[in-house]
Biopython code that builds the backbone (N, CA, C, O; Angstrom):
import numpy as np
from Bio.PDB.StructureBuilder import StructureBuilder

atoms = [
    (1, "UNK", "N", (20.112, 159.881, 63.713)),
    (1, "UNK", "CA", (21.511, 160.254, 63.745)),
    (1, "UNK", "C", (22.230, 159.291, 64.685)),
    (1, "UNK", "O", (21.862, 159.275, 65.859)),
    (2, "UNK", "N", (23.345, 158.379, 64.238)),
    (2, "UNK", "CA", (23.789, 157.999, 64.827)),
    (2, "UNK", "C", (25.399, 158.580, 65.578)),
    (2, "UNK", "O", (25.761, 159.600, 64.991)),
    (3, "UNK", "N", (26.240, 158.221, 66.532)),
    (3, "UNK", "CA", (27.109, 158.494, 66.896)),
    (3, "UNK", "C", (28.044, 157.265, 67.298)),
    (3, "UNK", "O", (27.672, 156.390, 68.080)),
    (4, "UNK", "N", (29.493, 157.291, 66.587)),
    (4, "UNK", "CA", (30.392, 156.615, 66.553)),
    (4, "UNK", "C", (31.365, 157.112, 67.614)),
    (4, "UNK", "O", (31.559, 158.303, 67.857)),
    (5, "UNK", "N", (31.932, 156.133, 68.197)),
    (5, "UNK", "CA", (33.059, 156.379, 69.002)),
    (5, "UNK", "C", (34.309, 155.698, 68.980)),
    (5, "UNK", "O", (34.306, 154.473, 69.101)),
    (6, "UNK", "N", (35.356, 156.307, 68.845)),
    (6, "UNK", "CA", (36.332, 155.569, 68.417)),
    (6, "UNK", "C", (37.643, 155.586, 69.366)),
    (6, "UNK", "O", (37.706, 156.632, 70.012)),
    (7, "UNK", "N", (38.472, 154.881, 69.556)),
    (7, "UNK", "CA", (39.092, 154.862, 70.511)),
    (7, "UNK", "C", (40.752, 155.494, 70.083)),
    (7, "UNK", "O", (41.557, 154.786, 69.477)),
    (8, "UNK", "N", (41.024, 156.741, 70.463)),
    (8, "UNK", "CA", (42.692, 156.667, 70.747)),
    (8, "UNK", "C", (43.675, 155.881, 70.919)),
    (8, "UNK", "O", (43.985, 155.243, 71.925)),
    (9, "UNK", "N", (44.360, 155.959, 69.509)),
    (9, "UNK", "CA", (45.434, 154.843, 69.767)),
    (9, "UNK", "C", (46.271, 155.437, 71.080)),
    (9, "UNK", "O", (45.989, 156.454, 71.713)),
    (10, "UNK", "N", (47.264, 154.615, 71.291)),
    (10, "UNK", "CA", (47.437, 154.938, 72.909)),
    (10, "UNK", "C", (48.947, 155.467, 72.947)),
    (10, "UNK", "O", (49.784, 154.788, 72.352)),
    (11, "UNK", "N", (49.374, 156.693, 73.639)),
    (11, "UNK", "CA", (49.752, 157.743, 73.805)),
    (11, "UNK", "C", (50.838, 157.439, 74.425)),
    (11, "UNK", "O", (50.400, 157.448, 75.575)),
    (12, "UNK", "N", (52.363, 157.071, 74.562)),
    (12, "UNK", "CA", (53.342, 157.008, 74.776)),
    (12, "UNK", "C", (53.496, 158.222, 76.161)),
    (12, "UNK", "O", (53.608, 159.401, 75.824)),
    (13, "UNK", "N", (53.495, 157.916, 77.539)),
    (13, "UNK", "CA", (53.940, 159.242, 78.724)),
    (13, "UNK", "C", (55.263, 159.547, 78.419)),
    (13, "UNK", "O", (56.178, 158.736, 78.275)),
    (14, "UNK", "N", (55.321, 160.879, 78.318)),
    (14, "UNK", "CA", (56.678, 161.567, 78.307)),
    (14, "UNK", "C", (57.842, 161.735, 79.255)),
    (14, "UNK", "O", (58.141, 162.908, 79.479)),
    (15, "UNK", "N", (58.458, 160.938, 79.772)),
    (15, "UNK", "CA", (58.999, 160.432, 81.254)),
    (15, "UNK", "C", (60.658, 161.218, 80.781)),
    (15, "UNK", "O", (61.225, 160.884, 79.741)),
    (16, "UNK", "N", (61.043, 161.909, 81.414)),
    (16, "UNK", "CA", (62.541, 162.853, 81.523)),
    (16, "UNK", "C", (63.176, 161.680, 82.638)),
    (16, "UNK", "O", (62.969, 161.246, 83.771)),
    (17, "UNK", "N", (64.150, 161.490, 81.398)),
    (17, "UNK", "CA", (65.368, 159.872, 82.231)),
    (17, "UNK", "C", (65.816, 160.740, 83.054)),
    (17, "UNK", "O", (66.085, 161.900, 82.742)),
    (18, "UNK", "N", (65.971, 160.103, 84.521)),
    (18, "UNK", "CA", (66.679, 160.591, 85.465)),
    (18, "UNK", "C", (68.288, 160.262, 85.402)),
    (18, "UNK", "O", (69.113, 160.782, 86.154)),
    (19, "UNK", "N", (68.650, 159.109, 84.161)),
    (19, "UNK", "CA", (70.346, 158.974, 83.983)),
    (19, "UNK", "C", (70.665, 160.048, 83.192)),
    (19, "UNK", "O", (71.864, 160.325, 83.228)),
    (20, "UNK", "N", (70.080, 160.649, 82.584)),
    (20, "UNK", "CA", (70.695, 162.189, 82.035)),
    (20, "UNK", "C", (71.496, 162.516, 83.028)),
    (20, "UNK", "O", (71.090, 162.694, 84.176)),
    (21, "UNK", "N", (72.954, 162.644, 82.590)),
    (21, "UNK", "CA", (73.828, 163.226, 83.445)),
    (21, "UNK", "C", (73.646, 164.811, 83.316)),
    (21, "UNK", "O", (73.197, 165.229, 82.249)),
    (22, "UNK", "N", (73.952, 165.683, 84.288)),
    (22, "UNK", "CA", (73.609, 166.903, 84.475)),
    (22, "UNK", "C", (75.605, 167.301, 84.298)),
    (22, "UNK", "O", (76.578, 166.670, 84.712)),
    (23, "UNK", "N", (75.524, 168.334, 83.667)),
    (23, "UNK", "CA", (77.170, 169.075, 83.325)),
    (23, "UNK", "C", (76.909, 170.184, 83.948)),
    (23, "UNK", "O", (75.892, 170.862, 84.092)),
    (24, "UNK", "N", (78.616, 170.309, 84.494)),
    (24, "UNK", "CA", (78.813, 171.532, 84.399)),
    (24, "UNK", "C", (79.055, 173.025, 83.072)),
    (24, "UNK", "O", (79.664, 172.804, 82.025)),
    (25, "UNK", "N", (78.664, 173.962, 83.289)),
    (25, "UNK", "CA", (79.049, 174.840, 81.944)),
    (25, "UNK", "C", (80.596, 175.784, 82.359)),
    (25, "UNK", "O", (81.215, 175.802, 83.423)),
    (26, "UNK", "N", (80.869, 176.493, 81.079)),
    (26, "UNK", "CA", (82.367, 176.900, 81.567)),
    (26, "UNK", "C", (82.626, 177.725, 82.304)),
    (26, "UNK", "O", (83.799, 178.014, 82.537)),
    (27, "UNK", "N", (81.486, 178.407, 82.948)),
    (27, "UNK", "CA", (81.474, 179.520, 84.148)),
    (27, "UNK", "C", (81.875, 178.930, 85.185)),
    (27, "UNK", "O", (82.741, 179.459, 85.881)),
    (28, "UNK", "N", (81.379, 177.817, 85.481)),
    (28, "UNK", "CA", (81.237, 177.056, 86.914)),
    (28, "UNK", "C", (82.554, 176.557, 86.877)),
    (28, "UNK", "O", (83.366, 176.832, 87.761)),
    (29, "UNK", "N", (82.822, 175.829, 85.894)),
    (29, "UNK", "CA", (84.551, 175.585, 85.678)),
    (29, "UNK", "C", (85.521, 176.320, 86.253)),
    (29, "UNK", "O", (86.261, 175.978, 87.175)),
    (30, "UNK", "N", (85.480, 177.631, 85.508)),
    (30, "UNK", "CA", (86.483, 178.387, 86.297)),
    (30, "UNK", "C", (85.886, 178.739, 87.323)),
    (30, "UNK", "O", (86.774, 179.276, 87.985)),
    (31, "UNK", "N", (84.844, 178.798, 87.966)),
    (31, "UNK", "CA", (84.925, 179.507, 89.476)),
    (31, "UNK", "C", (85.333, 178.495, 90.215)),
    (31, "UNK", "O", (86.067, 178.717, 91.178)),
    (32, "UNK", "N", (84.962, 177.308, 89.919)),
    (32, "UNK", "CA", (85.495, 176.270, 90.706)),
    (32, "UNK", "C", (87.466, 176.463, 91.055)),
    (32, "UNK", "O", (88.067, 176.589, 92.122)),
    (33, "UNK", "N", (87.883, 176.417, 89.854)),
    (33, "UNK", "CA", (89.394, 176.334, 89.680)),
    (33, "UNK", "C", (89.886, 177.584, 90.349)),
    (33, "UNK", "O", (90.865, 177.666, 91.090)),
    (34, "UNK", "N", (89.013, 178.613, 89.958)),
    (34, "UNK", "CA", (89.770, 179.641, 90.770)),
    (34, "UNK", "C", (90.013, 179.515, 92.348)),
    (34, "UNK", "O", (90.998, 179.890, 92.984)),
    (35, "UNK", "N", (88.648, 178.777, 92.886)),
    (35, "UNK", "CA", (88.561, 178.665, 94.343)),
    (35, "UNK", "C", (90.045, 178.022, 94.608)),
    (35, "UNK", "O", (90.978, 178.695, 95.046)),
    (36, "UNK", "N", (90.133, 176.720, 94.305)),
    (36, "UNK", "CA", (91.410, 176.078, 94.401)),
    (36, "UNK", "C", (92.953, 176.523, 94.244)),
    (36, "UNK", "O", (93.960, 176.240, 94.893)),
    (37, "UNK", "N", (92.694, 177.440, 92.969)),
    (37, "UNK", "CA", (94.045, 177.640, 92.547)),
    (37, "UNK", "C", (93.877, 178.890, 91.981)),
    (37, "UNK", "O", (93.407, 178.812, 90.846)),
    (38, "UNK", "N", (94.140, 180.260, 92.452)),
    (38, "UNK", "CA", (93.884, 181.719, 92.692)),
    (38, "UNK", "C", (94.874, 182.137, 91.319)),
    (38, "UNK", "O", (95.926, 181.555, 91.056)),
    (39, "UNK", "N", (94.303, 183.250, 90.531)),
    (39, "UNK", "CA", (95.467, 183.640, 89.697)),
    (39, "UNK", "C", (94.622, 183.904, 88.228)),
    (39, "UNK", "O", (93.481, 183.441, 88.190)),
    (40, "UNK", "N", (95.088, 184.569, 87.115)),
    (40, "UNK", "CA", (94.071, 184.882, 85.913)),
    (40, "UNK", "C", (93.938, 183.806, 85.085)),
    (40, "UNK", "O", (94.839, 183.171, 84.536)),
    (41, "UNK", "N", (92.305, 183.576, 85.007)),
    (41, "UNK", "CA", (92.490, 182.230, 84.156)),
    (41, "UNK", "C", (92.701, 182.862, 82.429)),
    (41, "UNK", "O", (92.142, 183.843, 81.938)),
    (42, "UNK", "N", (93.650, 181.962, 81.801)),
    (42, "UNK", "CA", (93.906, 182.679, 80.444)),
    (42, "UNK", "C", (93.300, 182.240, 79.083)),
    (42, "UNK", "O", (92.937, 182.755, 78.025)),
    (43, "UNK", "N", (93.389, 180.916, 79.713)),
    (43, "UNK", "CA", (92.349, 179.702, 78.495)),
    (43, "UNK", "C", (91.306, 178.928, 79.040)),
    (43, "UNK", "O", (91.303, 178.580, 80.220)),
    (44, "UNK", "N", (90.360, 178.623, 78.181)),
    (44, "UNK", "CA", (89.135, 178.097, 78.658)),
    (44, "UNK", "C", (88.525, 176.747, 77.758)),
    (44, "UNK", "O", (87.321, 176.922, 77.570)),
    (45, "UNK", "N", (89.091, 175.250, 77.055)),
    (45, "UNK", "CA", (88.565, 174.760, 76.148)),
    (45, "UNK", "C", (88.118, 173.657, 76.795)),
    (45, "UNK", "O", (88.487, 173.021, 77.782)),
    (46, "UNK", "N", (86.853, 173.544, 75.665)),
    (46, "UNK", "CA", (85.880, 172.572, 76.647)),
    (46, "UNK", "C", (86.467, 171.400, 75.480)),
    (46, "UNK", "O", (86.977, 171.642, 74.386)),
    (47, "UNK", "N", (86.229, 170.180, 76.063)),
    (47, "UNK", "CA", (86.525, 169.018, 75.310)),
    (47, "UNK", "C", (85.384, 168.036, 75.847)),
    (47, "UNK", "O", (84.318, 168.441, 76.312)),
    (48, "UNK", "N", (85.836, 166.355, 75.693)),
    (48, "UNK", "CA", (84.204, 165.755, 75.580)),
    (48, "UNK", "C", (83.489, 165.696, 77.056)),
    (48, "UNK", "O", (82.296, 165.940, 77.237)),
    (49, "UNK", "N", (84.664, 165.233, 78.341)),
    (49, "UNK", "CA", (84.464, 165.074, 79.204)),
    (49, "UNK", "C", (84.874, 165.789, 80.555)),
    (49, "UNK", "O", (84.786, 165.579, 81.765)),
    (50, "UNK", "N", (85.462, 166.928, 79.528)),
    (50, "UNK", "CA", (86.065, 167.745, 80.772)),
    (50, "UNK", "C", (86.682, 169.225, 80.141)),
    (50, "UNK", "O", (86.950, 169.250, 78.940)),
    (51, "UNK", "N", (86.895, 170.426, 80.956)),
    (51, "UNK", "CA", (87.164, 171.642, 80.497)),
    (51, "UNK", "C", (88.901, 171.668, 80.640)),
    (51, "UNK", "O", (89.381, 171.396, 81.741)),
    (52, "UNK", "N", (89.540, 171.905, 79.829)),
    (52, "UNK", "CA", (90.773, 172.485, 79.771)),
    (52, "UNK", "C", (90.926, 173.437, 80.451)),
    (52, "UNK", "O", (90.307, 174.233, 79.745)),
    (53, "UNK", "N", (91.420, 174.290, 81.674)),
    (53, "UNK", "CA", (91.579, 175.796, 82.002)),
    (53, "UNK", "C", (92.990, 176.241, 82.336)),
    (53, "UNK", "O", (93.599, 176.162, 83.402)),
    (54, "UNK", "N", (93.351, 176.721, 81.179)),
    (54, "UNK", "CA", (94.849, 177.851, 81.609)),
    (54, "UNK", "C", (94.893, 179.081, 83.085)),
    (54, "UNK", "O", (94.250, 180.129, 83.138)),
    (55, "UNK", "N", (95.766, 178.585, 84.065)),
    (55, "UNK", "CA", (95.523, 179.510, 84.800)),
    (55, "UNK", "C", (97.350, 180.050, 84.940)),
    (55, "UNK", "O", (98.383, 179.382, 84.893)),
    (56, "UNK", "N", (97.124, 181.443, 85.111)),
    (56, "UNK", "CA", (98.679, 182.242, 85.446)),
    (56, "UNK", "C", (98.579, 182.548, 86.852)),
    (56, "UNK", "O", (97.712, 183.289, 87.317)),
    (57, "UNK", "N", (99.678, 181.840, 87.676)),
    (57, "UNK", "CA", (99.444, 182.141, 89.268)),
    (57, "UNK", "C", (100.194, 183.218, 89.588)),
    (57, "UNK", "O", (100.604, 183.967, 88.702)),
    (58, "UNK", "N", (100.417, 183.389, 90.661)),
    (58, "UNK", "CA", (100.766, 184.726, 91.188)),
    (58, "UNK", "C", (102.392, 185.005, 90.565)),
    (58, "UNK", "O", (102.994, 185.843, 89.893)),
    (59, "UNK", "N", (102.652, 183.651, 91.303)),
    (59, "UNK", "CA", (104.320, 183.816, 91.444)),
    (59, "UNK", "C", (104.925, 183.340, 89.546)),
    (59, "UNK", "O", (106.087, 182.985, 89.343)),
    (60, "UNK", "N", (103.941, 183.438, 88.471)),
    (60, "UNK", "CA", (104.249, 183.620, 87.241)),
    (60, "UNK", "C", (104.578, 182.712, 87.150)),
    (60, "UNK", "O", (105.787, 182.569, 86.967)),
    (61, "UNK", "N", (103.777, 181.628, 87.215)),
    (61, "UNK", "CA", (104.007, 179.706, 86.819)),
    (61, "UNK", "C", (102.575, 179.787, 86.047)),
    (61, "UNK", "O", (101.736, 180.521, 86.570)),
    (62, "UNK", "N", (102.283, 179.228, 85.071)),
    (62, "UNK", "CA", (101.105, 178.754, 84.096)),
    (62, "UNK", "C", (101.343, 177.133, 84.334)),
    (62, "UNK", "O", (102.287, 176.355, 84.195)),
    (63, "UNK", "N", (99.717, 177.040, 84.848)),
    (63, "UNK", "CA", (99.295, 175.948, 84.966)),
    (63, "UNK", "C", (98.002, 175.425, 84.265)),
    (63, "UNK", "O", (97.016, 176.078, 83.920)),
    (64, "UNK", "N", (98.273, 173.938, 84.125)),
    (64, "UNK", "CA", (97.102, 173.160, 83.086)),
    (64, "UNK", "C", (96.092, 172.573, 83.940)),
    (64, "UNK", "O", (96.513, 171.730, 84.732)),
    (65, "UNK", "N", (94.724, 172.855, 83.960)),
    (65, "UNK", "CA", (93.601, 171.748, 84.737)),
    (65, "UNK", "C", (92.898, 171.617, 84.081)),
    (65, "UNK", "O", (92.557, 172.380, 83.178)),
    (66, "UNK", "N", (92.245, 170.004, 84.525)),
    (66, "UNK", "CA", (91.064, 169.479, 83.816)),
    (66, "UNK", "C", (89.967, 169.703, 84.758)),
    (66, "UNK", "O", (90.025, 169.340, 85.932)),
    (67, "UNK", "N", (89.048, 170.254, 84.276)),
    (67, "UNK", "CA", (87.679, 170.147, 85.257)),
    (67, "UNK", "C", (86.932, 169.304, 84.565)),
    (67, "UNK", "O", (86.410, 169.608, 83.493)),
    (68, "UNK", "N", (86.781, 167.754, 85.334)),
    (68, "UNK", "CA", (85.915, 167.096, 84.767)),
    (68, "UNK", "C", (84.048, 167.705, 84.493)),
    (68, "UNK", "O", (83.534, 168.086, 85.545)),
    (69, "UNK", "N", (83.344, 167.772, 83.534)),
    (69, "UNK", "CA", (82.128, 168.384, 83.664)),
    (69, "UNK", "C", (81.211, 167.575, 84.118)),
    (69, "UNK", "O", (80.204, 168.244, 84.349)),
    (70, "UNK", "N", (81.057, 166.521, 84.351)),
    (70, "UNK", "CA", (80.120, 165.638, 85.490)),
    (70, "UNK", "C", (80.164, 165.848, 86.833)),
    (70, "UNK", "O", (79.110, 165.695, 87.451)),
    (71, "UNK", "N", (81.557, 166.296, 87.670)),
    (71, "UNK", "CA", (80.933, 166.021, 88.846)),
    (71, "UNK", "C", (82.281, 167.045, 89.372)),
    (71, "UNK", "O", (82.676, 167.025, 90.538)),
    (72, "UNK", "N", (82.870, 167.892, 88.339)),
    (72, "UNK", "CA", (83.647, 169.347, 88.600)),
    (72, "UNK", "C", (85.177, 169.303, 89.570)),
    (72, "UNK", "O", (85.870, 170.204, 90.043)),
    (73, "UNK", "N", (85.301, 167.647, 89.587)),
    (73, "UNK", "CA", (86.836, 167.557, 90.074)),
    (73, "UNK", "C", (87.611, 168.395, 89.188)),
    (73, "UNK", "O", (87.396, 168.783, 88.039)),
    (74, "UNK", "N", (88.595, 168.588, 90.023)),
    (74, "UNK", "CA", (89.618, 169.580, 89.309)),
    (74, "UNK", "C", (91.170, 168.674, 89.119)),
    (74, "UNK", "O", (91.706, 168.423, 90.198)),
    (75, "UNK", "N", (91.752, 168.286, 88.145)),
    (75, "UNK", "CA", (92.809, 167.735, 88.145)),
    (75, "UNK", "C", (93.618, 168.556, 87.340)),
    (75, "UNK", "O", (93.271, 169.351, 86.466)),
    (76, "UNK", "N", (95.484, 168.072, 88.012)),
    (76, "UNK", "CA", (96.088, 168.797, 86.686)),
    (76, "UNK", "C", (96.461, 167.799, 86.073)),
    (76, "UNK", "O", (96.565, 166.598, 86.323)),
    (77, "UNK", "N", (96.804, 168.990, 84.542)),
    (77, "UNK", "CA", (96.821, 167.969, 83.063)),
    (77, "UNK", "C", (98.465, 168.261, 83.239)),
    (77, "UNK", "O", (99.173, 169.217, 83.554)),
    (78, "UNK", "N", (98.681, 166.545, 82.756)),
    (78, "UNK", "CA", (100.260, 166.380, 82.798)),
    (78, "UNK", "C", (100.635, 166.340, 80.806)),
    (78, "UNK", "O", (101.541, 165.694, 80.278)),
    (79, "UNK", "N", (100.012, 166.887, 80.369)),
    (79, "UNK", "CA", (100.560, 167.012, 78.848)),
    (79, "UNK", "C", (102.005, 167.687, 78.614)),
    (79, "UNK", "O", (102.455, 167.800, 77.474)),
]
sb = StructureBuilder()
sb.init_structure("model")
sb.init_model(0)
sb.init_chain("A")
sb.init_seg("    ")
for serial, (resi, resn, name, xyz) in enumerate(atoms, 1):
    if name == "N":
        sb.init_residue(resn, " ", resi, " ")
    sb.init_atom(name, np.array(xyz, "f"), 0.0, 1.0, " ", f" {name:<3s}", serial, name[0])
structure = sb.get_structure()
């Protein structure tokens, strides 16, 4: 009886890119915005690079912010 041995072609390591950017999701969005700018948030739309959030402030002004989802700056949208 003989015995053959054969060799494994060779196996690619499964390495998780560390440039994967990490996002924020739309929870974190608004808690963020709320911290900043207090009041009921009314709209919530996510777009490619950043969250849309409708907020109604106290004194009954509606305001527009962008929460970028990379790194959760909060800007307002001048549309």
């Amino acid at each position: 009886m003989s015995t053959h041995l054969y060799a494994a072609p060779p196996v690619e390591p499964v390495v998780k890119s560390a440039a994967k950017s990490t996002s924020i999701g739309k929870r974190q969005a608004v808690q963020i915005v709320k911290k900043e700018y207090p009041g009921q948030v009314l709209k919530v739309k996510e777009k490619d690079s950043h969250f849309k959030v409708r907020v109604l402030q106290s004194q009954g002004h509606v305001i527009d912010l962008n929460v970028n989802k990379t790194d959760g700056k909060v800007k307002k949208d001048n549309d």
